[in-house]
C-alpha positions in Angstrom: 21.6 -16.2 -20.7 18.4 -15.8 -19.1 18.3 -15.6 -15.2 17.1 -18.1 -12.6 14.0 -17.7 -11.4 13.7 -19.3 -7.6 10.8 -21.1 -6.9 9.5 -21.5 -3.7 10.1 -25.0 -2.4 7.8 -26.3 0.0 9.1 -25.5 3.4 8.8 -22.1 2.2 5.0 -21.9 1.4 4.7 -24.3 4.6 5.7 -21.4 6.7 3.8 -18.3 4.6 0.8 -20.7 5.3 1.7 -20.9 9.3 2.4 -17.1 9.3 -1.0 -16.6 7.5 -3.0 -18.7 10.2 -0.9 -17.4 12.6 -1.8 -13.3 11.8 -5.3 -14.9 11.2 -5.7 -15.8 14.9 -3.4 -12.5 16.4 -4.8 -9.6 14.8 -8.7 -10.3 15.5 -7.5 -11.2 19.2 -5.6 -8.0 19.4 -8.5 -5.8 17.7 -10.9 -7.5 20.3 -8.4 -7.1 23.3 -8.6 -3.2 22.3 -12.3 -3.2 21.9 -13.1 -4.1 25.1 -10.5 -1.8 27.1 -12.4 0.9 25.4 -15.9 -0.4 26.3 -14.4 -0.7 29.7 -12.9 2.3 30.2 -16.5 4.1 29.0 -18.2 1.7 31.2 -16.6 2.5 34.7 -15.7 6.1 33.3 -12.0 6.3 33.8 -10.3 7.6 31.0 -6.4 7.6 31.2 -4.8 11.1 30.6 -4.5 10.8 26.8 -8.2 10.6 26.4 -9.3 12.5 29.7 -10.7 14.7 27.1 -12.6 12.3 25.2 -14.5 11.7 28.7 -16.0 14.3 28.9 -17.1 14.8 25.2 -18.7 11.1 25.5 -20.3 11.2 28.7 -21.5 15.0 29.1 -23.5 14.1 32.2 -20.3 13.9 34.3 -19.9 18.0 34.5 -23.1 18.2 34.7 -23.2 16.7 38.2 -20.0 17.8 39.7 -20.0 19.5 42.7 -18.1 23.2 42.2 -14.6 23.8 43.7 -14.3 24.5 46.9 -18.2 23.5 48.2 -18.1 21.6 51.2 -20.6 19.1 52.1 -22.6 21.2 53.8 -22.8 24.1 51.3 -23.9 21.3 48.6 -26.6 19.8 50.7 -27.9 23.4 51.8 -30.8 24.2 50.0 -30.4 28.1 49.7 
């Protein structure tokens, strides 16, 4: 005796063919939502504490320009 072999009836390809569309619209929108909170966070600079390090490996300039601990205003305005 040979075993039955279940067929999908249509309600079940209905739904495969929703959940297909449905991952077709969610996954580019999640990808895109990610892309641009990483544009954003290189474009005003503030990196979150997992990629603090990643800051300053992408945007070198920013030690560069930073004033030295402990210099007060005056001490970084003097020219001397």
């Amino acid at each position: 005796m040979t075993p039955e072999i279940h067929a999908p009836d249509r309600l079940e390809l209905f739904m495969a063919m929703e959940a297909r569309k449905l991952a077709g619209t969610i996954l580019p929108m999640v990808v895109l939502v990610f892309v641009w909170l990483v544009l954003a966070m290189f474009y005003f600079e503030a990196f979150p504490p997992p990629f603090e390090r990643a800051g300053d490996w992408v945007i070198p300039w920013r030690q560069m320009f930073s004033p030295a601990a402990g210099t007060s205003l005056h001490g970084r305005l003097a020219f001397n």
